[in-house]
Gaussian input, Z-matrix of N, CA and C with variables (Angstrom, degrees):
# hf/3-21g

backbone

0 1
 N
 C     1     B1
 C     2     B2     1     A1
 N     3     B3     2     A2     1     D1
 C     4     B4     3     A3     2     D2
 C     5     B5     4     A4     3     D3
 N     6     B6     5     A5     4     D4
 C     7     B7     6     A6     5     D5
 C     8     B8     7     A7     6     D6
 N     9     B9     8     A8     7     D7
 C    10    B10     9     A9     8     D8
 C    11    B11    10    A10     9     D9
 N    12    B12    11    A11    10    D10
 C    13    B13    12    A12    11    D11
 C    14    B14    13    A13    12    D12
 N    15    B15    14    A14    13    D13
 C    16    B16    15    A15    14    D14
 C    17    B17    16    A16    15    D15
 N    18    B18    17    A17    16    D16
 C    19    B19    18    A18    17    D17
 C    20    B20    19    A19    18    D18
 N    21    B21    20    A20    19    D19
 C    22    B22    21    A21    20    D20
 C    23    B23    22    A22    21    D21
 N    24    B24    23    A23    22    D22
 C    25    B25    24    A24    23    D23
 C    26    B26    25    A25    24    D24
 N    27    B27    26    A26    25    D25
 C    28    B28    27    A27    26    D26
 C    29    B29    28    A28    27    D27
 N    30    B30    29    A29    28    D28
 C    31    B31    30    A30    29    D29
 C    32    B32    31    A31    30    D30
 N    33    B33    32    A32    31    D31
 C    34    B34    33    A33    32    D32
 C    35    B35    34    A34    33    D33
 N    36    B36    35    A35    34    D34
 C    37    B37    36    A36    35    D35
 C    38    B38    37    A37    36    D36
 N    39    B39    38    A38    37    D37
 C    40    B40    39    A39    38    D38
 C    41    B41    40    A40    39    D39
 N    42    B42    41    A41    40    D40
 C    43    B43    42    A42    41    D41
 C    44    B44    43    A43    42    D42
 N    45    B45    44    A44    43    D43
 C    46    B46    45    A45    44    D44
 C    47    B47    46    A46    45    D45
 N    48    B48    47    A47    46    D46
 C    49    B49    48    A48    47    D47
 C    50    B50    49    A49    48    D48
 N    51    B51    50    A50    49    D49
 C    52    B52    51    A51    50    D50
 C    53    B53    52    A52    51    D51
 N    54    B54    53    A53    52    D52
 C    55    B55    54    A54    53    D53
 C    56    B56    55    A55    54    D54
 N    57    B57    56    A56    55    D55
 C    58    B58    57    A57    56    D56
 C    59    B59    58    A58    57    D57
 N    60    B60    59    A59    58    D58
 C    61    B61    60    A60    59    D59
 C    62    B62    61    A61    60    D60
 N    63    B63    62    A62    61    D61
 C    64    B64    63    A63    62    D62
 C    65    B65    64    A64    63    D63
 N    66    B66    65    A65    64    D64
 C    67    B67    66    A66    65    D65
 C    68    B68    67    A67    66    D66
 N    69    B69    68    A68    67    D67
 C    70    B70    69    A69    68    D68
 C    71    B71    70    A70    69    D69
 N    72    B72    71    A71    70    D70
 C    73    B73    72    A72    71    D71
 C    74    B74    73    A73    72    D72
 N    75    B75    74    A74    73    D73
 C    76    B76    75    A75    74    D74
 C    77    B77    76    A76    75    D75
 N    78    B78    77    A77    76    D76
 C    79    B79    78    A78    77    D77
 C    80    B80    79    A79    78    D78
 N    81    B81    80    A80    79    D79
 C    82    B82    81    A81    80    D80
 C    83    B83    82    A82    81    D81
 N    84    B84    83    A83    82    D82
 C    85    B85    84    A84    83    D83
 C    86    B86    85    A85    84    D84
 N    87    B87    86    A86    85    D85
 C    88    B88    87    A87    86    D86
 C    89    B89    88    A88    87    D87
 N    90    B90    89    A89    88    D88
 C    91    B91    90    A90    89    D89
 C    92    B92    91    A91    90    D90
 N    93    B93    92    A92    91    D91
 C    94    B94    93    A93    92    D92
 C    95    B95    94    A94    93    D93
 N    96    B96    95    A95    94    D94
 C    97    B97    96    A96    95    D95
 C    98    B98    97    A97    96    D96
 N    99    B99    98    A98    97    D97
 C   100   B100    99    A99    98    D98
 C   101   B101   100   A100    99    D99
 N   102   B102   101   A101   100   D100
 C   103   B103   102   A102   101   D101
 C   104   B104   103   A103   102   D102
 N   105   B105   104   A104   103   D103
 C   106   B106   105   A105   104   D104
 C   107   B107   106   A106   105   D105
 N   108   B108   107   A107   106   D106
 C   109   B109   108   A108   107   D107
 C   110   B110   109   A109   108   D108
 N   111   B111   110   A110   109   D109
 C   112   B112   111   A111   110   D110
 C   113   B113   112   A112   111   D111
 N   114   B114   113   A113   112   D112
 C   115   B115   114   A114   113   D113
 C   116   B116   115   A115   114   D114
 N   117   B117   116   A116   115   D115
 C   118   B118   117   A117   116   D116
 C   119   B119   118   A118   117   D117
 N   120   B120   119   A119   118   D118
 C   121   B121   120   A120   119   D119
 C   122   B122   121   A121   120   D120
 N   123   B123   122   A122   121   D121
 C   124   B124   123   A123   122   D122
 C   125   B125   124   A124   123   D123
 N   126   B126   125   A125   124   D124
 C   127   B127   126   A126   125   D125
 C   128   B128   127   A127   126   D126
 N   129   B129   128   A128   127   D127
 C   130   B130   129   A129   128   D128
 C   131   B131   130   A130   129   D129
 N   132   B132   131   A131   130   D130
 C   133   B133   132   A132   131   D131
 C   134   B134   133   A133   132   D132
 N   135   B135   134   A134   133   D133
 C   136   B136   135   A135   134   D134
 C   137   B137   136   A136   135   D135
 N   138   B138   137   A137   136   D136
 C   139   B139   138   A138   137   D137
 C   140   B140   139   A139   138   D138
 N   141   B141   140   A140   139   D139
 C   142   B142   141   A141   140   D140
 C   143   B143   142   A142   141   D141
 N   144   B144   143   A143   142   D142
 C   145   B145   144   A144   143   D143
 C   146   B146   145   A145   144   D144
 N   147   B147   146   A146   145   D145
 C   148   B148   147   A147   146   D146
 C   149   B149   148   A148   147   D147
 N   150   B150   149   A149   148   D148
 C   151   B151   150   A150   149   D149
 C   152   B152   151   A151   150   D150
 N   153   B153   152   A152   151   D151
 C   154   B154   153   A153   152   D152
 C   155   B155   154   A154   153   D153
 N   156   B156   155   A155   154   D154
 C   157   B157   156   A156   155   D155
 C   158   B158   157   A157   156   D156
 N   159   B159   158   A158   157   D157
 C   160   B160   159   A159   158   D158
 C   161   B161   160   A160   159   D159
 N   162   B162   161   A161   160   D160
 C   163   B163   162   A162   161   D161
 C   164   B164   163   A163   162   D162
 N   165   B165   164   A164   163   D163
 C   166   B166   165   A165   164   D164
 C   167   B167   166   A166   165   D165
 N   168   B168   167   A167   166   D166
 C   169   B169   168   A168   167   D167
 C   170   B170   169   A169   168   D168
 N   171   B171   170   A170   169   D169
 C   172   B172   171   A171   170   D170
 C   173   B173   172   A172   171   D171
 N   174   B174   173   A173   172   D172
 C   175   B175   174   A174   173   D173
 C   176   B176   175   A175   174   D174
 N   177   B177   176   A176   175   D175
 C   178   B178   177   A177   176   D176
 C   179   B179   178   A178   177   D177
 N   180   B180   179   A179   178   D178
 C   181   B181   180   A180   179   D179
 C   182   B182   181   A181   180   D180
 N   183   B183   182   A182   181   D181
 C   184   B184   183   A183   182   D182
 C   185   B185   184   A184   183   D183
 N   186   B186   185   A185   184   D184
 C   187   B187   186   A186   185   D185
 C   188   B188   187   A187   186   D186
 N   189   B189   188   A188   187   D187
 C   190   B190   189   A189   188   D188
 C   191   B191   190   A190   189   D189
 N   192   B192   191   A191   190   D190
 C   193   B193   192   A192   191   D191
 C   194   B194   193   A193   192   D192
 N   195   B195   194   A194   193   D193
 C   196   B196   195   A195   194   D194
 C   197   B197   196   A196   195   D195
 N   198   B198   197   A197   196   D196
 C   199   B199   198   A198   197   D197
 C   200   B200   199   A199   198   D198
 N   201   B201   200   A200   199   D199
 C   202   B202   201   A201   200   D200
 C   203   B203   202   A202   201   D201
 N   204   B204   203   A203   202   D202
 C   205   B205   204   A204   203   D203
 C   206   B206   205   A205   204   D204
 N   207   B207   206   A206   205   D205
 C   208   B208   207   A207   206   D206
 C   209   B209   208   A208   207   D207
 N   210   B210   209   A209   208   D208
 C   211   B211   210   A210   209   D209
 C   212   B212   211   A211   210   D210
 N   213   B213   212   A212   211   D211
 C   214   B214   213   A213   212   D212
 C   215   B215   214   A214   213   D213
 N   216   B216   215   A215   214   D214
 C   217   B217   216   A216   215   D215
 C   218   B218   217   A217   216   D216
 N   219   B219   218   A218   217   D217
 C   220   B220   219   A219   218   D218
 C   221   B221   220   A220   219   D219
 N   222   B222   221   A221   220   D220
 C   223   B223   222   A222   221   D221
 C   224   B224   223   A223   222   D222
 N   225   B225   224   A224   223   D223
 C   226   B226   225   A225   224   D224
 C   227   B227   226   A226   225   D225
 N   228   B228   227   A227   226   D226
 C   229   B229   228   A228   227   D227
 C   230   B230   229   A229   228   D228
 N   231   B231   230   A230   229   D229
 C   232   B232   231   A231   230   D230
 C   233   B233   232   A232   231   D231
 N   234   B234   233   A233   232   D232
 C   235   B235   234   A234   233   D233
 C   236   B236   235   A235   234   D234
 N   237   B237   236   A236   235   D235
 C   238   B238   237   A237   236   D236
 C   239   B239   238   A238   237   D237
 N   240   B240   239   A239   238   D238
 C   241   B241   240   A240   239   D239
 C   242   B242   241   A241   240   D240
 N   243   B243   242   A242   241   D241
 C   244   B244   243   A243   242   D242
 C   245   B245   244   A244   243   D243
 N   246   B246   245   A245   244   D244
 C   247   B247   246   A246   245   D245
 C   248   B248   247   A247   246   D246
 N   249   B249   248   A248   247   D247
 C   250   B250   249   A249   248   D248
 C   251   B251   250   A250   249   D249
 N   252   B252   251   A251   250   D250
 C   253   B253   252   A252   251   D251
 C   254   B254   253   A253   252   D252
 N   255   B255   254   A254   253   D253
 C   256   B256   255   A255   254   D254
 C   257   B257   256   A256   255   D255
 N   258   B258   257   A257   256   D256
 C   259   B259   258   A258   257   D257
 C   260   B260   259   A259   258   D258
 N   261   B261   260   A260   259   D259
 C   262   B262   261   A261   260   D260
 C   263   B263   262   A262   261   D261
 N   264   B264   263   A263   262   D262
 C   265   B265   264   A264   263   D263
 C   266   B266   265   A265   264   D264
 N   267   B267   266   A266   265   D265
 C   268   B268   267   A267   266   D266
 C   269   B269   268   A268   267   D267
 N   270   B270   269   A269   268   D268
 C   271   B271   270   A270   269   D269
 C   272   B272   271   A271   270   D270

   B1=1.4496
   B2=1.5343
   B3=1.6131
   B4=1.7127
   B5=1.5275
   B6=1.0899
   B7=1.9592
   B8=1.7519
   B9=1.2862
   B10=1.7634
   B11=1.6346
   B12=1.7388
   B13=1.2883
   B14=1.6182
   B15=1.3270
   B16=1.8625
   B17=1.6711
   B18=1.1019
   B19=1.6561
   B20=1.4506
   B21=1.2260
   B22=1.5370
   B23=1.9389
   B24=1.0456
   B25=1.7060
   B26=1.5263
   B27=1.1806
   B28=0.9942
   B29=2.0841
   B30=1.1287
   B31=1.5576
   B32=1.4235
   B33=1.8248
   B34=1.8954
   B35=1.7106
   B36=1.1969
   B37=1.5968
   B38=1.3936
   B39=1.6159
   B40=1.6188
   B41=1.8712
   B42=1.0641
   B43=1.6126
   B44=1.4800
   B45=1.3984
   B46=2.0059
   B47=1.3738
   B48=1.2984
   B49=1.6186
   B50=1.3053
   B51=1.0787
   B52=1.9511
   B53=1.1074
   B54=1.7697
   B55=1.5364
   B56=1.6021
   B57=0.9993
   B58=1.5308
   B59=1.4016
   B60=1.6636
   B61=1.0925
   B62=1.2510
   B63=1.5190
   B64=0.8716
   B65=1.8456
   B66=1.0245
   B67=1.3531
   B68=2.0637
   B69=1.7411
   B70=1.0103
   B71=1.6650
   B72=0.9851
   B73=1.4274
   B74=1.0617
   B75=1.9426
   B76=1.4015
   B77=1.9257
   B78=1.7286
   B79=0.9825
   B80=1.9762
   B81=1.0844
   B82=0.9930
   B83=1.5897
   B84=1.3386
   B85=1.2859
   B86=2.0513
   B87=1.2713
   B88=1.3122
   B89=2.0116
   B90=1.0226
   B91=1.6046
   B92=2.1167
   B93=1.2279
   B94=1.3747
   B95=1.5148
   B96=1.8439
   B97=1.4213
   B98=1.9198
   B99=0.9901
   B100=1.3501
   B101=2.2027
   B102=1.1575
   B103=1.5372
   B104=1.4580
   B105=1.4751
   B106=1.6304
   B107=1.4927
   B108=1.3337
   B109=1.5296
   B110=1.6476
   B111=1.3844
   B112=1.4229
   B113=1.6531
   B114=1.0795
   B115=1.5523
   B116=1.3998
   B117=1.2733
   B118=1.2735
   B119=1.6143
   B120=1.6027
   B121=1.3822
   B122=1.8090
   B123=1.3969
   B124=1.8689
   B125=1.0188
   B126=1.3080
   B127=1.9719
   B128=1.8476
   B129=1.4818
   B130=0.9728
   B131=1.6180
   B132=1.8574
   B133=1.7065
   B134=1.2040
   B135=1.7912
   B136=1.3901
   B137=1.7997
   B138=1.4110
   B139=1.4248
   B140=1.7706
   B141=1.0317
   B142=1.4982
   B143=1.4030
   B144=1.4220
   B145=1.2171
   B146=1.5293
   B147=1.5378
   B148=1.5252
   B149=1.2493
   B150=1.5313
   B151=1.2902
   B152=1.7279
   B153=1.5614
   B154=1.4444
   B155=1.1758
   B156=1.0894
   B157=1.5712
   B158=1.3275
   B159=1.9928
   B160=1.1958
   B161=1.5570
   B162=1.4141
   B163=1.5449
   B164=1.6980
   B165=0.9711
   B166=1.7824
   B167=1.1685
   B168=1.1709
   B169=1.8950
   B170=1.4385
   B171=1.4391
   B172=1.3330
   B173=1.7291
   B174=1.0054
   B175=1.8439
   B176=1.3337
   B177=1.6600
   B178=1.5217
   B179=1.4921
   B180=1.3382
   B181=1.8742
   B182=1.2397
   B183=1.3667
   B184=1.5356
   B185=1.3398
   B186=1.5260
   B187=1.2822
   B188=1.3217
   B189=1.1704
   B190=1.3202
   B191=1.3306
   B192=1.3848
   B193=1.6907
   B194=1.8204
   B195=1.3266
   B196=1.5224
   B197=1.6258
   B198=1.2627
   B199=1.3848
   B200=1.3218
   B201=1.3777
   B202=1.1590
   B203=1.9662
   B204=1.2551
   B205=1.4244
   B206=1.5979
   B207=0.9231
   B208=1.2353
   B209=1.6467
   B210=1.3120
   B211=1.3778
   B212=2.0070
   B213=1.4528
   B214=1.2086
   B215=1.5852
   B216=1.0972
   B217=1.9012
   B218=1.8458
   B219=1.1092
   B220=1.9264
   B221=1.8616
   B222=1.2875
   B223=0.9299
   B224=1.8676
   B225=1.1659
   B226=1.9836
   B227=1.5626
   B228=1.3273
   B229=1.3581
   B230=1.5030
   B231=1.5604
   B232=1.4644
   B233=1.8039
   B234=1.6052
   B235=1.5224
   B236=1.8485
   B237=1.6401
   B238=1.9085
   B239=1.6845
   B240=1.4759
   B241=2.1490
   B242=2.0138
   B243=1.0457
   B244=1.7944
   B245=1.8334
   B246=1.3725
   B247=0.8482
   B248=1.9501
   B249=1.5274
   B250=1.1427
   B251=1.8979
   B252=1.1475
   B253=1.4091
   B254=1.5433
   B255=0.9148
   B256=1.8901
   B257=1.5818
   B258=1.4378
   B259=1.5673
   B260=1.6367
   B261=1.5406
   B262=1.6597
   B263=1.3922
   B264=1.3228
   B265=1.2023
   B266=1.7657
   B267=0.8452
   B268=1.4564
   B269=1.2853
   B270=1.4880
   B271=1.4352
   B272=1.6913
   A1=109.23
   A2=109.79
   A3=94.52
   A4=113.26
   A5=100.57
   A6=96.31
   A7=93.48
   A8=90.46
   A9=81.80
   A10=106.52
   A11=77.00
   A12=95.83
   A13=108.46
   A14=104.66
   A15=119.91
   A16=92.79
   A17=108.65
   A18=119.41
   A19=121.68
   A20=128.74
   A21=110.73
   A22=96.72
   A23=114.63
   A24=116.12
   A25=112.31
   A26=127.02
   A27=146.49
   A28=130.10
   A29=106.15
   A30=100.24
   A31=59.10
   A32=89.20
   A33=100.03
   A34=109.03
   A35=109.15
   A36=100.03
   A37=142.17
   A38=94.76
   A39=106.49
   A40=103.41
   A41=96.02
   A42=117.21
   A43=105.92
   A44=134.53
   A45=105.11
   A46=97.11
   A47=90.28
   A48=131.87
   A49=113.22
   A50=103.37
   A51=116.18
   A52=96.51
   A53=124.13
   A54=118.75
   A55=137.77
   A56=107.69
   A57=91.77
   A58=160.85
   A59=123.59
   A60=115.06
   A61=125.19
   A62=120.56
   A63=127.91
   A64=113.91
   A65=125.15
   A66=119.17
   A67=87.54
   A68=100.63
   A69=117.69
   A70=114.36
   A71=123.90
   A72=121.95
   A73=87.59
   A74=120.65
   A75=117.85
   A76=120.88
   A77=99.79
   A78=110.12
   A79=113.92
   A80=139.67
   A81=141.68
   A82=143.23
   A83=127.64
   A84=98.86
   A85=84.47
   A86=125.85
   A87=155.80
   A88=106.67
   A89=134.01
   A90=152.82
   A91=75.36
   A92=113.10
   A93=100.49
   A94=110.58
   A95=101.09
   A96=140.89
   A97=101.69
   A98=110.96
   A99=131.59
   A100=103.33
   A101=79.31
   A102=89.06
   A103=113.62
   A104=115.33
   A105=122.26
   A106=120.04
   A107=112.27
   A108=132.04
   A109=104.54
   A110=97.93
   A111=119.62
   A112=124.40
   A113=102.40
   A114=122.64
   A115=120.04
   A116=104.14
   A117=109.42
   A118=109.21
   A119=117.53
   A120=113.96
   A121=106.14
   A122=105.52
   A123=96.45
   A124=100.19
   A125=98.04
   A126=108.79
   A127=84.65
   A128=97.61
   A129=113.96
   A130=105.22
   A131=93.49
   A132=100.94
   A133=93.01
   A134=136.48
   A135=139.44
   A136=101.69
   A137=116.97
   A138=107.56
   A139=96.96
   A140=128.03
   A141=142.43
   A142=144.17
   A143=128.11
   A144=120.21
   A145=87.92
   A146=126.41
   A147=139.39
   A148=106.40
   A149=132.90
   A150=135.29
   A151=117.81
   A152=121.40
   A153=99.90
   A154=154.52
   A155=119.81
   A156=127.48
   A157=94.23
   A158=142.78
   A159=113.29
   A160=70.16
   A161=103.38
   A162=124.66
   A163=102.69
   A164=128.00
   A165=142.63
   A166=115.79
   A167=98.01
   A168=112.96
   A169=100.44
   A170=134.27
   A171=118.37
   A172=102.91
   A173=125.35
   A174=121.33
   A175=85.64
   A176=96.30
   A177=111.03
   A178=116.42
   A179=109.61
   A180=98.99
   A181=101.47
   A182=135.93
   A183=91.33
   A184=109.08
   A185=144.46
   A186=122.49
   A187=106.86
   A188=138.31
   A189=123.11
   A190=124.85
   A191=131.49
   A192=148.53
   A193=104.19
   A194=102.96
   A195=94.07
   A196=105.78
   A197=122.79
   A198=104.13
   A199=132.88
   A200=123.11
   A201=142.31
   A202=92.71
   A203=84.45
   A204=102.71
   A205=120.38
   A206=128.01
   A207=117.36
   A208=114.15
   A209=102.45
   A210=104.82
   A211=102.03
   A212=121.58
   A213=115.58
   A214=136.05
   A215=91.49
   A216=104.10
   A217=101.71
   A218=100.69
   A219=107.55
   A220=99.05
   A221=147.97
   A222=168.32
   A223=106.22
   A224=103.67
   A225=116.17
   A226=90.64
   A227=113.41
   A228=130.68
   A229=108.62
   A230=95.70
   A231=115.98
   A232=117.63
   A233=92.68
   A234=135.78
   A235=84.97
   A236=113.33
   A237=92.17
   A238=104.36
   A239=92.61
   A240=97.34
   A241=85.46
   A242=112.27
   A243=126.66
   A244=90.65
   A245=130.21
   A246=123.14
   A247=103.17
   A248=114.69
   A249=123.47
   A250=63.38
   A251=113.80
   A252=134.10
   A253=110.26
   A254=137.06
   A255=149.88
   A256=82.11
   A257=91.11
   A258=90.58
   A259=107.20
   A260=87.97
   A261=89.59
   A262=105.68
   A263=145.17
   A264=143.32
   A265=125.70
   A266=128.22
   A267=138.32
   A268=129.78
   A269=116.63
   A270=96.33
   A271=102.92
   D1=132.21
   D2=-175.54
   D3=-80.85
   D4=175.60
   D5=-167.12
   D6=-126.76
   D7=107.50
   D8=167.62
   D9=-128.11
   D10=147.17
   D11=-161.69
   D12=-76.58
   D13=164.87
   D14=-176.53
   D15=-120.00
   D16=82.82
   D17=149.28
   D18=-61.70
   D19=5.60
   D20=168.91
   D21=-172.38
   D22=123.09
   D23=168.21
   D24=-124.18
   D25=147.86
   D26=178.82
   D27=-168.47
   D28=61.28
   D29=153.74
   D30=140.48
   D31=-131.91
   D32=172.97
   D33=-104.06
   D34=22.43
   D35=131.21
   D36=-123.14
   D37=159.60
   D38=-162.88
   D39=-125.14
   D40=154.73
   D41=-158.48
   D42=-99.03
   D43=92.49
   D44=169.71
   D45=-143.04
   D46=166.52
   D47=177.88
   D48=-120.02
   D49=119.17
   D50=-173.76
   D51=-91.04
   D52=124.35
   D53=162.33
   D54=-94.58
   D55=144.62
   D56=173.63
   D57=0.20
   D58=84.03
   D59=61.36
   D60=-109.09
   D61=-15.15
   D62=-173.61
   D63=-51.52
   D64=-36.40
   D65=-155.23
   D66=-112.15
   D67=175.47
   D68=-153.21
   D69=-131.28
   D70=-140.53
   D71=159.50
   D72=-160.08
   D73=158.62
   D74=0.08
   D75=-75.65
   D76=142.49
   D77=-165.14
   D78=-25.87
   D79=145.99
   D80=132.60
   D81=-134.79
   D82=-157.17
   D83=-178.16
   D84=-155.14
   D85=165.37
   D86=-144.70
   D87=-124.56
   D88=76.35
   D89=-141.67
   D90=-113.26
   D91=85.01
   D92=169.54
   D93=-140.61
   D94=123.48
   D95=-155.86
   D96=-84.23
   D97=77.71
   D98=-170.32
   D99=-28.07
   D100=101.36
   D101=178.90
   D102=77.57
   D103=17.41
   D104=177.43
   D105=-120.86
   D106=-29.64
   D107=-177.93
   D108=128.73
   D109=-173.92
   D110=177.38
   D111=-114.26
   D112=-176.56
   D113=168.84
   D114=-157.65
   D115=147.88
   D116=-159.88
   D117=-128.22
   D118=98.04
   D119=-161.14
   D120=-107.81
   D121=138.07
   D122=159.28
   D123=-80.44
   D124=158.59
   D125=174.23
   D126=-105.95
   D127=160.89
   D128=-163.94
   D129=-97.67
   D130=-168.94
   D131=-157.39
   D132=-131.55
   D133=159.50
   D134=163.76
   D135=-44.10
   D136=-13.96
   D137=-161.45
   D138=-116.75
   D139=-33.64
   D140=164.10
   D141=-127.89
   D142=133.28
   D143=-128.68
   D144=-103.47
   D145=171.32
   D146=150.50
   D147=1.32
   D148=131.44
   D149=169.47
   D150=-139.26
   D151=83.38
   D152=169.09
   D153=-52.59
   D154=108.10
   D155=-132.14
   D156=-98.15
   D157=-35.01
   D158=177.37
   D159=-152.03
   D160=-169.55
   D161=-179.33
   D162=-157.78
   D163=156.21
   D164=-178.98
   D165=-155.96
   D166=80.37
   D167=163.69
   D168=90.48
   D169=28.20
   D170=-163.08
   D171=-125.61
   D172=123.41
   D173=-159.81
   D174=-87.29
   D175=160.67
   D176=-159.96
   D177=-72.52
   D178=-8.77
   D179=169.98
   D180=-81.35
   D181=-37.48
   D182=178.37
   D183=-104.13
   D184=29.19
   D185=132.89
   D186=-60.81
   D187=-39.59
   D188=163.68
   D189=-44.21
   D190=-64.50
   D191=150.59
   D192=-13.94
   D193=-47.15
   D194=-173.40
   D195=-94.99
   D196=-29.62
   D197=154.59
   D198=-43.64
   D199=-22.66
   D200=-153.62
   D201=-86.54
   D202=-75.01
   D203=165.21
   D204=-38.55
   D205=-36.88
   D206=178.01
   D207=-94.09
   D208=-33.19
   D209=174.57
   D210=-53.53
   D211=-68.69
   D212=174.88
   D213=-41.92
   D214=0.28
   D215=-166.96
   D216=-131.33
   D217=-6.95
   D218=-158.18
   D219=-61.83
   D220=12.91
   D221=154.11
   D222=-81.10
   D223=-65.93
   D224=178.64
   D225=-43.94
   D226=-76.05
   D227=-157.66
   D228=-35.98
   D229=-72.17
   D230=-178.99
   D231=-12.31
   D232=-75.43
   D233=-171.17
   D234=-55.41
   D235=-53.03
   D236=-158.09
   D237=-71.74
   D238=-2.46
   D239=-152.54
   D240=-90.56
   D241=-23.87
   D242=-167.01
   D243=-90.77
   D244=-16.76
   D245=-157.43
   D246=-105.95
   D247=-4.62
   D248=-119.49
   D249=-142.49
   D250=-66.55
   D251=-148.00
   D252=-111.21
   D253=-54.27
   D254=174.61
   D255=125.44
   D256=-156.35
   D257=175.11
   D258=-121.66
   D259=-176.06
   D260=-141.06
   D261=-78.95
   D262=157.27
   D263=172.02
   D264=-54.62
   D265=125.75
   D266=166.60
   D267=-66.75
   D268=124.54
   D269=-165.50
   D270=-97.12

């Protein structure tokens, strides 16, 4: 069974990064609203910022809410997703 980890909880949301093989690059991270859906954010680059990349069942304040969230933590993330993955390739 794969084990993915919960890098960040708070209320009824929880924070993860699926590792390898399953997951891919560019870095992202897993914004999922306990019994509501998810979101699915890249963390950003010195050259481009946070980008929500999909959403599933989750109304737009808190894809907003979890942008929020990741933007404040996008440092945590980075480091567990680099930790999980190396870091990401350069083009």
């Amino acid at each position: 069974m794969l084990q993915v980890p919960v890098v960040f909880r708070q209320g009824n949301v929880v924070v993860r990064i699926y590792p390898p093989p399953r997951e891919h690059h560019p870095p992202h991270v897993h914004v999922c609203f306990v019994g509501i859906g998810e979101v699915v954010i890249e963390l950003g680059t010195a050259v481009a910022g946070l980008r929500i990349h999909r959403d599933y069942g989750v109304p737009a304040r808190m894809v907003l809410a979890a942008y929020h969230i990741v933007a404040d933590h996008q440092e945590l993330f980075q480091h567990e997703w680099e930790k999980l993955h190396g870091t990401p390739p350069t083009d």
